[in-house]
MIFI-262073 format. One line per 3 residues: number of its first residue (from 0); for each residue x negated, y, z negated of N, C-alpha, C, O, CB. Coordinates in nm, 3 decimals, padded with zeros to 5 digits. Each point is the difference from the previous one (the first is absolute). Glycine has a CB too. Example, Ala and Ser with C-alpha at 12.3 -4.5 7.8 and 13.67 -1.06 7.14 Angstrom:
<rs>
0 = -01.319 -00.569 -00.780 00.089 00.119 00.000 -00.090 00.120 00.000 -00.104 -00.002 -00.066 00.293 -00.115 -00.059  -00.154 00.222 00.197 -00.082 00.119 -00.006 00.077 00.109 -00.073 -00.051 00.111 -00.017 -00.067 -00.174 00.232 $
</rs>
This chain:
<rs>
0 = -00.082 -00.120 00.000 00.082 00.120 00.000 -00.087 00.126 00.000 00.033 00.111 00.042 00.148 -00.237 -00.163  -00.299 00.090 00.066 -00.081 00.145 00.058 -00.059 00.087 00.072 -00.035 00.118 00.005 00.046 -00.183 -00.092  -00.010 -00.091 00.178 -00.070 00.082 00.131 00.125 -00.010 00.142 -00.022 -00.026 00.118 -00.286 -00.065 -00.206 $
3 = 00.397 00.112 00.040 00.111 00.042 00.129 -00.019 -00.013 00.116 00.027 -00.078 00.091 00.027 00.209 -00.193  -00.137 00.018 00.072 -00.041 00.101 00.177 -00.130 -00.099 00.047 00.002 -00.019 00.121 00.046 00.351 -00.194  -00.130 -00.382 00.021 -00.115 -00.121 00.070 00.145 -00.069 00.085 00.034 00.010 00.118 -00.290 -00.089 -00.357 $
6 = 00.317 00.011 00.127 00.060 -00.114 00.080 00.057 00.081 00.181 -00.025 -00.048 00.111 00.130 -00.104 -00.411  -00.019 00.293 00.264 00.105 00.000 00.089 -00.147 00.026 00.094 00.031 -00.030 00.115 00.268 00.124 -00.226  -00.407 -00.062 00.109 -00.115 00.038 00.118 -00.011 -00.105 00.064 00.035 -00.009 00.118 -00.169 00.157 -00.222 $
9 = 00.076 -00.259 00.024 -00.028 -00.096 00.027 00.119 -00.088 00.135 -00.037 -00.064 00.099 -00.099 00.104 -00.372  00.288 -00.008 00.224 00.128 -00.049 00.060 -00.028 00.084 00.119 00.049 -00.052 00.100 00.132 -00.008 -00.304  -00.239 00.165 00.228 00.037 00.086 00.099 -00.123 -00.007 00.087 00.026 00.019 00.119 00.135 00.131 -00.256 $
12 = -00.329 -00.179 00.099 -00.069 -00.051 00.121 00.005 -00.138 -00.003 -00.104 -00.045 00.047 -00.040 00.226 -00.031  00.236 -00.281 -00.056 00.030 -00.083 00.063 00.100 -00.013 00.092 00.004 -00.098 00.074 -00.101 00.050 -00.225  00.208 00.168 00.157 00.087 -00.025 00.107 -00.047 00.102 00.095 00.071 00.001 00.100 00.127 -00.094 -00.231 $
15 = -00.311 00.194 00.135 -00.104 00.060 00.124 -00.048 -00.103 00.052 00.057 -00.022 00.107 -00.136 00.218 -00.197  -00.018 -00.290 00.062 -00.071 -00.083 00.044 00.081 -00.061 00.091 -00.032 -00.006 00.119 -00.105 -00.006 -00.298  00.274 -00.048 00.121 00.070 -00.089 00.114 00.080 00.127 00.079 00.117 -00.032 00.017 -00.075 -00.236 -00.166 $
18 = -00.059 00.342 00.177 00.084 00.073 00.079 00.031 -00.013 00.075 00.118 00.026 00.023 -00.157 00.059 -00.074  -00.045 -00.135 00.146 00.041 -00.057 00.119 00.043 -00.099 00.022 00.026 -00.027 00.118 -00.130 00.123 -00.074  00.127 -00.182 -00.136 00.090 -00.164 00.037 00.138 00.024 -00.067 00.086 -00.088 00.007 -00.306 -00.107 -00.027 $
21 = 00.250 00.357 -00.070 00.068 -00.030 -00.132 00.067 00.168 -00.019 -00.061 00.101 00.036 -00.137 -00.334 -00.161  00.314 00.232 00.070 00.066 00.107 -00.025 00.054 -00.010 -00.129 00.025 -00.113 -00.040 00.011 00.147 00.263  -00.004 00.092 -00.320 00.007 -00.012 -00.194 00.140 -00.031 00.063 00.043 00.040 00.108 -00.216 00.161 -00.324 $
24 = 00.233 -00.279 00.126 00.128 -00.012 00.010 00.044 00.098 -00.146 00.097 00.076 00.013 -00.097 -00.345 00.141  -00.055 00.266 -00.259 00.070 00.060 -00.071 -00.166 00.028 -00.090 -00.090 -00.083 -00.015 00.405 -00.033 00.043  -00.310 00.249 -00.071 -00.146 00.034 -00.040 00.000 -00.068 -00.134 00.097 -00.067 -00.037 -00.139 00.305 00.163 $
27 = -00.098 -00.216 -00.219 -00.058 -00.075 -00.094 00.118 00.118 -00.147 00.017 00.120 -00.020 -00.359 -00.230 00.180  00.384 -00.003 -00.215 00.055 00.035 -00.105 00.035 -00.060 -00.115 00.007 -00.122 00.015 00.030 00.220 00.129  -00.007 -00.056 -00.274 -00.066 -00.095 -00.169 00.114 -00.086 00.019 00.101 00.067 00.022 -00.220 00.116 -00.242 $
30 = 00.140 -00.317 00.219 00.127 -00.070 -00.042 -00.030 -00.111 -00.134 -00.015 -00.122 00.006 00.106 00.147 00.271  -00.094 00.081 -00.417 -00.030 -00.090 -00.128 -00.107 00.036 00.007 -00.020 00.111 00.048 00.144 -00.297 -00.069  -00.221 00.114 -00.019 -00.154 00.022 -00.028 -00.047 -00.045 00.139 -00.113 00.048 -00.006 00.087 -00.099 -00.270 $
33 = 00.033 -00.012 00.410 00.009 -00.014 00.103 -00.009 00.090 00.127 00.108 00.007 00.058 -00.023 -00.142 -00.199  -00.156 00.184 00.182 00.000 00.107 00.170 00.023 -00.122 00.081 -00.039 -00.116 -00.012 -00.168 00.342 -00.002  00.289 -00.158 00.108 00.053 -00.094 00.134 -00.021 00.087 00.120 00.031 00.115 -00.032 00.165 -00.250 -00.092 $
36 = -00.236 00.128 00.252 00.042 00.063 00.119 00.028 -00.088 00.095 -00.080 -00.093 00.006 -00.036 00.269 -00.053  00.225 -00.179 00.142 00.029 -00.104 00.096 -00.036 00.058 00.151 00.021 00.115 00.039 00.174 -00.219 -00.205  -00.253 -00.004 00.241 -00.028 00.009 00.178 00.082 -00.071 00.061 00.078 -00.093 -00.018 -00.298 00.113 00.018 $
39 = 00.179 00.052 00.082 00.084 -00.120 00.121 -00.072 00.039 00.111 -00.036 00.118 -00.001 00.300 -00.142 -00.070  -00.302 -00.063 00.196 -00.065 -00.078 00.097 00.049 00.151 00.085 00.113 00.047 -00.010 -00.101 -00.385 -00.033  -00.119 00.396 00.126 00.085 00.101 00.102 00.083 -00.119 00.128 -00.031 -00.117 00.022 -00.194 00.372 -00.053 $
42 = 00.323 -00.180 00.089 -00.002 -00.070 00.126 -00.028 00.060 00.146 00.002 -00.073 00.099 00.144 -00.041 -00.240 $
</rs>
């Protein structure tokens, strides 16, 4: 829980990196003690 903003960075050059195979479906956000962000495949 303390380091949040690492995590949401971390969520966010991992969905740069795939950019090109991959689009955020829904950005990085706390669910419980838990960060989630969802992709999905471009077409």
């Amino acid at each position: 829980m303390a380091h949040i903003d690492s995590s949401k960075h971390i969520l966010e050059d991992f969905a740069e990196k795939l950019s090109d195979i991959a689009v955020v479906e829904k950005a990085p956000k706390m669910e419980g003690r838990s960060m989630m962000m969802f992709l999905t495949e471009k077409r």
